[in-house]
Backbone and ligand atoms as CSV (ligand in chain L), in Angstrom:
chain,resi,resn,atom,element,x,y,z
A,1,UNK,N,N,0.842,-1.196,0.000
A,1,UNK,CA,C,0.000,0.000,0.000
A,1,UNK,C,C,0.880,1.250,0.000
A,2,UNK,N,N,0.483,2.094,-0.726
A,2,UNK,CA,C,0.910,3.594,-1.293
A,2,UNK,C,C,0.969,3.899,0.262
A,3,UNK,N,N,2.183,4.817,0.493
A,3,UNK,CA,C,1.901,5.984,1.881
A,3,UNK,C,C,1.745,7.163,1.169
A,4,UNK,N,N,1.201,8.181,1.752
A,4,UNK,CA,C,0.663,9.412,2.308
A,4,UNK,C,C,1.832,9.758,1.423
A,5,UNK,N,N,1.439,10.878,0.622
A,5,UNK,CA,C,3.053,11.983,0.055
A,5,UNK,C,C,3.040,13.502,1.547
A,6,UNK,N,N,3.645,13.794,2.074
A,6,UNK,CA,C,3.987,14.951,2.721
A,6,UNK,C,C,4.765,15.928,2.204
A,7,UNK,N,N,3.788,17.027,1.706
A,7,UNK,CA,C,4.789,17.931,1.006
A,7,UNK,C,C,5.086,19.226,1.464
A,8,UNK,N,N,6.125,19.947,1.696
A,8,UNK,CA,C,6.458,20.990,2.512
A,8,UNK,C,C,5.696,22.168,1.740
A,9,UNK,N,N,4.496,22.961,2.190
A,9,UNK,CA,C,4.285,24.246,1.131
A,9,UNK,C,C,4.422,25.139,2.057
A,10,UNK,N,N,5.209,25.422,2.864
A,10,UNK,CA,C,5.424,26.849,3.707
A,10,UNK,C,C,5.214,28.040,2.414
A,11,UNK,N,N,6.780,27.705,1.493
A,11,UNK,CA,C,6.785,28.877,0.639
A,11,UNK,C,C,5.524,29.179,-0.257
A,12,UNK,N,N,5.094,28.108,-0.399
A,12,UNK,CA,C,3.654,28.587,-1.176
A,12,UNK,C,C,2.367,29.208,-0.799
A,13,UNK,N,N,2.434,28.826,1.009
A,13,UNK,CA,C,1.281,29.543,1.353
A,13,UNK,C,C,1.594,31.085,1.976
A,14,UNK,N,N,2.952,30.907,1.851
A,14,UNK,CA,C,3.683,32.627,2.472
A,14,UNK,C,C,2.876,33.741,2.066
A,15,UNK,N,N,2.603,34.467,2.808
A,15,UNK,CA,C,1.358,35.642,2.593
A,15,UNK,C,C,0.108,35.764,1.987
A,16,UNK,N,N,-0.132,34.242,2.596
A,16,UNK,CA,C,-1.740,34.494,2.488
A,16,UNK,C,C,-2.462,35.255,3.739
A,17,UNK,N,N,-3.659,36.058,3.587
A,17,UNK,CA,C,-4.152,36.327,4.323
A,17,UNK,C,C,-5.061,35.667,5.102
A,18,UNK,N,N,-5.397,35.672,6.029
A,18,UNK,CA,C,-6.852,34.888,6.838
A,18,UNK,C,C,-8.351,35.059,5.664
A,19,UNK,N,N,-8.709,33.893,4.767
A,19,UNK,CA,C,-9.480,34.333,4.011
A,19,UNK,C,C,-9.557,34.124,2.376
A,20,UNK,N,N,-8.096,33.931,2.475
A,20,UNK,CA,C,-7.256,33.918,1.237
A,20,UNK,C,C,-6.754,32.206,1.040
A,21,UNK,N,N,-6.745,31.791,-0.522
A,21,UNK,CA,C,-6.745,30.561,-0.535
A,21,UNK,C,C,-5.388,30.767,-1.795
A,22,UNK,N,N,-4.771,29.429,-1.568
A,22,UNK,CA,C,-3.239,29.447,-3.062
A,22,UNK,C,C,-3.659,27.907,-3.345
A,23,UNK,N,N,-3.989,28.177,-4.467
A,23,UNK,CA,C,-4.612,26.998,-5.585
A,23,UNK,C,C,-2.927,26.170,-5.611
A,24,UNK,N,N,-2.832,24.643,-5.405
A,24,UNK,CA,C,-1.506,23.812,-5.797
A,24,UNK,C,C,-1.957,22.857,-6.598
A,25,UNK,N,N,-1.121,22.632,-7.721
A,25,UNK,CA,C,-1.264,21.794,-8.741
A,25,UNK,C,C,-0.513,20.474,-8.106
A,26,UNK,N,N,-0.582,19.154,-7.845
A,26,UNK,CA,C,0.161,18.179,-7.102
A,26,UNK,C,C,-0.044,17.070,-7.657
A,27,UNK,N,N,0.666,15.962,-8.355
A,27,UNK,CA,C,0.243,15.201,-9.181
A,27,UNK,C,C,-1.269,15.177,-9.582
A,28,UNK,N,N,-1.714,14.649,-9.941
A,28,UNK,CA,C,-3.517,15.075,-10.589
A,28,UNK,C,C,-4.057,16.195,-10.416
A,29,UNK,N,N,-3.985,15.887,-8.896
A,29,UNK,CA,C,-5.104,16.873,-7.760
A,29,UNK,C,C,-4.744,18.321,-8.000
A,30,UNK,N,N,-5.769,18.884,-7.611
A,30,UNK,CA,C,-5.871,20.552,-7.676
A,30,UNK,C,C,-6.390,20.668,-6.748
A,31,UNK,N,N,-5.782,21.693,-5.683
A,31,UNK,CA,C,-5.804,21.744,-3.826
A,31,UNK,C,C,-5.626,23.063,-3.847
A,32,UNK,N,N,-7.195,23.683,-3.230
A,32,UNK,CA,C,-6.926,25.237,-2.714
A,32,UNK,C,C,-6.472,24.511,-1.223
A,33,UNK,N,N,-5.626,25.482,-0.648
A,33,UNK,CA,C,-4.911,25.862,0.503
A,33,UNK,C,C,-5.751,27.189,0.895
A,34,UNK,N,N,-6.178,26.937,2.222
A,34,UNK,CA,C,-6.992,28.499,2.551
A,34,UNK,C,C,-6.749,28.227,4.082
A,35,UNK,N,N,-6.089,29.720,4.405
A,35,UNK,CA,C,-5.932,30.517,5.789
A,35,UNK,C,C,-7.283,30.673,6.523
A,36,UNK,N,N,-7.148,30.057,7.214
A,36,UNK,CA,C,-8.843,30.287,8.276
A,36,UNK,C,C,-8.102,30.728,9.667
A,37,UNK,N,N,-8.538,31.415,10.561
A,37,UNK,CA,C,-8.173,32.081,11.631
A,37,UNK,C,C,-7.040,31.248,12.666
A,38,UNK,N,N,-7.644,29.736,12.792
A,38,UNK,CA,C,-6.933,28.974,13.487
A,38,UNK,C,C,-6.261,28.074,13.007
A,39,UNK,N,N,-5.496,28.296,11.469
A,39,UNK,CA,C,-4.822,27.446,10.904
A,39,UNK,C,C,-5.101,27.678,9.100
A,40,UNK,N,N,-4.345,26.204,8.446
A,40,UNK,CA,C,-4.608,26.017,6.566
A,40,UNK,C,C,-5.078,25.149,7.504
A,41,UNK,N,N,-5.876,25.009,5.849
A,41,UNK,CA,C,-6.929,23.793,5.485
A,41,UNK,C,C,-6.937,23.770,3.816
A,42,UNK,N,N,-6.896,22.275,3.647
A,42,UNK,CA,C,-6.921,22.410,1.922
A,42,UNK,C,C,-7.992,21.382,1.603
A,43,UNK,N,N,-8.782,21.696,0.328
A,43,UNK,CA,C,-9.703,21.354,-0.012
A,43,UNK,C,C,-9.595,20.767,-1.551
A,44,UNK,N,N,-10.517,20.340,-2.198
A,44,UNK,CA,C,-10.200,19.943,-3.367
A,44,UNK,C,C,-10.851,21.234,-4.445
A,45,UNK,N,N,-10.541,21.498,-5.158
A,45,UNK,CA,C,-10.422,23.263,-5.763
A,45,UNK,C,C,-11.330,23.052,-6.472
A,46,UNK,N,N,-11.747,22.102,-7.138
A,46,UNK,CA,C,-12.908,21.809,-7.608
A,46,UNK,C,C,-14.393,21.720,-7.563
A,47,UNK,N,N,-15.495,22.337,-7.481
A,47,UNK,CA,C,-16.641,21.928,-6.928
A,47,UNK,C,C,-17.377,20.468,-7.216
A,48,UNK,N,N,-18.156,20.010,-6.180
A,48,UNK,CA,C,-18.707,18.682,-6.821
A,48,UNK,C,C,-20.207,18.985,-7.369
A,49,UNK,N,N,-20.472,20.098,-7.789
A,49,UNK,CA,C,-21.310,19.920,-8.372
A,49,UNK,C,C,-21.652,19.928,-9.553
A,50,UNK,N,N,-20.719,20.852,-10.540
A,50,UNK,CA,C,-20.602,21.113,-11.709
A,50,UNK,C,C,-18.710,20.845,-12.105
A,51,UNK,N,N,-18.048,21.064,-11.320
A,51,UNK,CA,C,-16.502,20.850,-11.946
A,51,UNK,C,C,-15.928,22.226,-12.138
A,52,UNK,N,N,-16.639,23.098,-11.608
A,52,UNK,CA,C,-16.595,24.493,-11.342
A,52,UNK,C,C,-14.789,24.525,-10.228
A,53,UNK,N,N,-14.193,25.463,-10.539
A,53,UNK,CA,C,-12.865,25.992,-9.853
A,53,UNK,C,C,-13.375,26.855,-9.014
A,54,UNK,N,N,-13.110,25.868,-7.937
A,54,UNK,CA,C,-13.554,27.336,-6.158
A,54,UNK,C,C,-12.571,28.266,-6.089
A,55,UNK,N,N,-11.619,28.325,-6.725
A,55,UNK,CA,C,-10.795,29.335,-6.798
A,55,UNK,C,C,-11.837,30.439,-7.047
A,56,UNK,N,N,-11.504,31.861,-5.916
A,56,UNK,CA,C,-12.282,32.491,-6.292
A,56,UNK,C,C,-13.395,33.386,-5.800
A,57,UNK,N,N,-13.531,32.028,-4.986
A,57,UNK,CA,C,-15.334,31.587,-3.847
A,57,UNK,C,C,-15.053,32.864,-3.203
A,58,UNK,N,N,-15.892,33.238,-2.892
A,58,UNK,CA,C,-15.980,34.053,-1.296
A,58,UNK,C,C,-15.669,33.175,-0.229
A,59,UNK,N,N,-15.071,33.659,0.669
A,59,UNK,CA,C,-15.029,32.605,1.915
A,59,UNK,C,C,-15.124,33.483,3.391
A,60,UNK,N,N,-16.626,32.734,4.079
A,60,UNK,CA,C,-16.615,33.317,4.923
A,60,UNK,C,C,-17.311,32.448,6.206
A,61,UNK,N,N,-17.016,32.485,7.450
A,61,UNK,CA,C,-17.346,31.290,8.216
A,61,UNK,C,C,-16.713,29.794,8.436
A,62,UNK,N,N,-16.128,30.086,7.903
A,62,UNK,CA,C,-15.454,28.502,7.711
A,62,UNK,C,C,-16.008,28.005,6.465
A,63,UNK,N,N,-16.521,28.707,5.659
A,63,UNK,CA,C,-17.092,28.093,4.397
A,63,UNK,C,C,-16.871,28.710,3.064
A,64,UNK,N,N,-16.425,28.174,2.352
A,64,UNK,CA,C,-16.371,28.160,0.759
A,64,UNK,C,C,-17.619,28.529,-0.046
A,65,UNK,N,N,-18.072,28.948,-1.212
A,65,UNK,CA,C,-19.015,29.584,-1.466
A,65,UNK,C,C,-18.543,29.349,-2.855
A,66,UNK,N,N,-18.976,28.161,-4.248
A,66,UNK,CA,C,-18.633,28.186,-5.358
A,66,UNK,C,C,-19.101,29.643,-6.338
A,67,UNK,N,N,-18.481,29.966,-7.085
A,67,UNK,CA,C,-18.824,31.336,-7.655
A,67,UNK,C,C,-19.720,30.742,-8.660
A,68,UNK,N,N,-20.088,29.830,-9.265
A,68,UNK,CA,C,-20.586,29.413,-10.258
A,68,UNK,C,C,-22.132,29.016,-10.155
A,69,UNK,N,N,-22.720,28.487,-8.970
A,69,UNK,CA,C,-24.146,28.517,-8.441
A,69,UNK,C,C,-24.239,28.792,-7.233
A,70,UNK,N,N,-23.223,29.038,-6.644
A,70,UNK,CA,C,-23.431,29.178,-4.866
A,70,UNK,C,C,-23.328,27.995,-4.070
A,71,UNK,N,N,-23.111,26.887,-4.467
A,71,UNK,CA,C,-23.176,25.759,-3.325
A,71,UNK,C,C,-22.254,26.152,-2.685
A,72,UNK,N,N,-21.932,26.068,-1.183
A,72,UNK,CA,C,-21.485,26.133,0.023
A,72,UNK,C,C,-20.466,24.862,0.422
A,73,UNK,N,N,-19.670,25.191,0.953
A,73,UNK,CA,C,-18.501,23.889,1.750
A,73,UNK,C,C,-18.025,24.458,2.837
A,74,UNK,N,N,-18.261,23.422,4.097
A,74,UNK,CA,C,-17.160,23.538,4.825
A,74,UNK,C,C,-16.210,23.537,4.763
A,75,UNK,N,N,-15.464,24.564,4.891
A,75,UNK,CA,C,-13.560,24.121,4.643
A,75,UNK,C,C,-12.268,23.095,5.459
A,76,UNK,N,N,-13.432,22.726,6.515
A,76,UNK,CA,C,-12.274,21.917,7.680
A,76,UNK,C,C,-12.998,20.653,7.301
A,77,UNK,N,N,-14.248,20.028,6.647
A,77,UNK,CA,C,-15.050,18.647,6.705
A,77,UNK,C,C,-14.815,18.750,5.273
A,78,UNK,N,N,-15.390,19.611,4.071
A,78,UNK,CA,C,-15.636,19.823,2.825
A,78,UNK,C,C,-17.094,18.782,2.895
A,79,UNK,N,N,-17.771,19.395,3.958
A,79,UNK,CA,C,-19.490,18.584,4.157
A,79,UNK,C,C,-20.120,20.013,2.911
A,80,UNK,N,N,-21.201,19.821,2.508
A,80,UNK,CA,C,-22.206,20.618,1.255
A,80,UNK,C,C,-23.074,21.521,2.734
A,81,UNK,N,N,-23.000,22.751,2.602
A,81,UNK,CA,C,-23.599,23.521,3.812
A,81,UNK,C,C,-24.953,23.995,3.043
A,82,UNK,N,N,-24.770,24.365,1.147
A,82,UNK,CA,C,-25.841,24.956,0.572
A,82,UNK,C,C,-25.910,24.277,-0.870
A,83,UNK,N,N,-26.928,24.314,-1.177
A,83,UNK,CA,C,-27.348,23.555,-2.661
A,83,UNK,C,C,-27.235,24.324,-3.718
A,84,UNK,N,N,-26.342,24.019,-4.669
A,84,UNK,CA,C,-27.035,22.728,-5.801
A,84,UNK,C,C,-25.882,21.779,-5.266
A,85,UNK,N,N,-25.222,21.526,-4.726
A,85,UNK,CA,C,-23.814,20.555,-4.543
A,85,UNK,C,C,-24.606,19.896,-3.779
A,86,UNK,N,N,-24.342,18.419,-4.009
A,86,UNK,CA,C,-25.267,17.485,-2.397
A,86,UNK,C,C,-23.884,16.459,-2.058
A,87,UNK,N,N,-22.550,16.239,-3.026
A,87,UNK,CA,C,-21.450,15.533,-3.022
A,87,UNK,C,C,-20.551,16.495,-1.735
A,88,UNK,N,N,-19.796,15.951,-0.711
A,88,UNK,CA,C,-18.744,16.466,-0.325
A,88,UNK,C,C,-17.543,17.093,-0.961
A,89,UNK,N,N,-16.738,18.196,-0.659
A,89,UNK,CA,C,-15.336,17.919,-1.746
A,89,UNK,C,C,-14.514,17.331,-0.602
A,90,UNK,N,N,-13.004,16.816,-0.826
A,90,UNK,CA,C,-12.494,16.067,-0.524
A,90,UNK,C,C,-11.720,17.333,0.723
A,91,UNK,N,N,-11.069,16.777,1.532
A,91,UNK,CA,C,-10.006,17.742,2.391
A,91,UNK,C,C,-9.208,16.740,2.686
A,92,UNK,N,N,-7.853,17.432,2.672
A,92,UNK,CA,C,-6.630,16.925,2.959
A,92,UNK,C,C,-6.019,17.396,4.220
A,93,UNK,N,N,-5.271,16.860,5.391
A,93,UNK,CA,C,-4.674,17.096,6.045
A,93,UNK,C,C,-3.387,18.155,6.528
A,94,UNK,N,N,-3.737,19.506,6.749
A,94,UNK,CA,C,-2.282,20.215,6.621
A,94,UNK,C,C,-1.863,20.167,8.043
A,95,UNK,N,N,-0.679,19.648,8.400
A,95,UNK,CA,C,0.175,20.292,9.614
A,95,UNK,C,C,0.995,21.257,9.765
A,96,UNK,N,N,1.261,21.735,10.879
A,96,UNK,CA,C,2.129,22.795,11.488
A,96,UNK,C,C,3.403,22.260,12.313
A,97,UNK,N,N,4.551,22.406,11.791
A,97,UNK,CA,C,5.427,21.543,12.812
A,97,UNK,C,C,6.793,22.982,12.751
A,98,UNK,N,N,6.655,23.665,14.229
A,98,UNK,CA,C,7.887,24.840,14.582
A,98,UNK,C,C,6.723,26.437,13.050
A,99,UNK,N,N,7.540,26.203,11.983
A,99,UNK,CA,C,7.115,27.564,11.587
A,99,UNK,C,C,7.219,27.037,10.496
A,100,UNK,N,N,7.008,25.649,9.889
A,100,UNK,CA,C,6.654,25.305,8.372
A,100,UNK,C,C,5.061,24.285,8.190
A,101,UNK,N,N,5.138,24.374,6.946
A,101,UNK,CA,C,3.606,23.860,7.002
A,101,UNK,C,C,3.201,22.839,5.883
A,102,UNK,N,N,2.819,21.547,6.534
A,102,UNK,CA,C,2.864,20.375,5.803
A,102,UNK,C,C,1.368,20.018,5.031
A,103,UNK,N,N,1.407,19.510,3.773
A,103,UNK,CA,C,-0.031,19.446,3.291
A,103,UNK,C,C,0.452,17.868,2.897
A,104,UNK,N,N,-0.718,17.017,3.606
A,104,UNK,CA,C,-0.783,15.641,3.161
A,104,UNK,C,C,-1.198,14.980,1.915
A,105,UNK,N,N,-0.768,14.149,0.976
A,105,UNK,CA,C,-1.858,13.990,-0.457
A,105,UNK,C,C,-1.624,12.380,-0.008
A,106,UNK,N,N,-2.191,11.719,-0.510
A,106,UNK,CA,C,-2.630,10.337,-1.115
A,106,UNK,C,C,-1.773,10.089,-2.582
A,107,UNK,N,N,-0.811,9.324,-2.087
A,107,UNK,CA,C,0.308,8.759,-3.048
A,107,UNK,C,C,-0.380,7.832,-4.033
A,108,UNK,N,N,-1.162,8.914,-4.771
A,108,UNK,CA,C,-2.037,8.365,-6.496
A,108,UNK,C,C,-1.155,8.310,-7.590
L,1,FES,S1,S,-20.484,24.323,-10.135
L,1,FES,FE1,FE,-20.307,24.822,-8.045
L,1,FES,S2,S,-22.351,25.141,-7.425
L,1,FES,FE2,FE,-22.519,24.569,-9.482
């Protein structure tokens, strides 16, 4: 069985704001990274409802907001908060270890 890839994106998420998300291209996957008050959180950048790029979204509450019909995501579960989306998007694991910052993927 595949392990976990751990990839260092300190430099990539460097000056984001609380609010603010940095889209990463990572083998397949396409992963917004977004600053929420008490940490990153990365999500899958994609919406599940149409294939729509959340790049973009408004984000407010802990939630994602697709620009394309409005469906809603939690950003720490990626649970569907508002419709037309009824699919989850995926979230990945980021850690904090001293003053760098680790984003987990699934060695696909
Ligand atoms: S594509 Fe995102 S809500 Fe329709």
């Amino acid at each position: 069985m595949l392990q976990p890839k751990i990839i260092n994106i300190t430099s990539e998420v460097a000056g984001l704001a609380e609010g603010q998300a940095k889209v990463l291209r990572l083998n397949r996957l396409r992963i917004a990274v977004i600053k929420l008050n008490d940490g990153y959180y990365a999500i899958d950048e994609i919406c599940s409802h149409e294939e729509e790029s959340l790049a973009g979204g408004s984000i407010s509450d802990g939630q994602i907001e697709c620009p394309k019909h409005g469906a809603r995501f939690d950003i720490k579960t990626g649970e569907v908060k508002a419709f037309p989306a009824v699919i989850p998007i995926r979230t990945y694991p980021v850690t904090q270890k001293n003053d760098e910052i680790f984003l987990n993927i699934p060695n696909e």
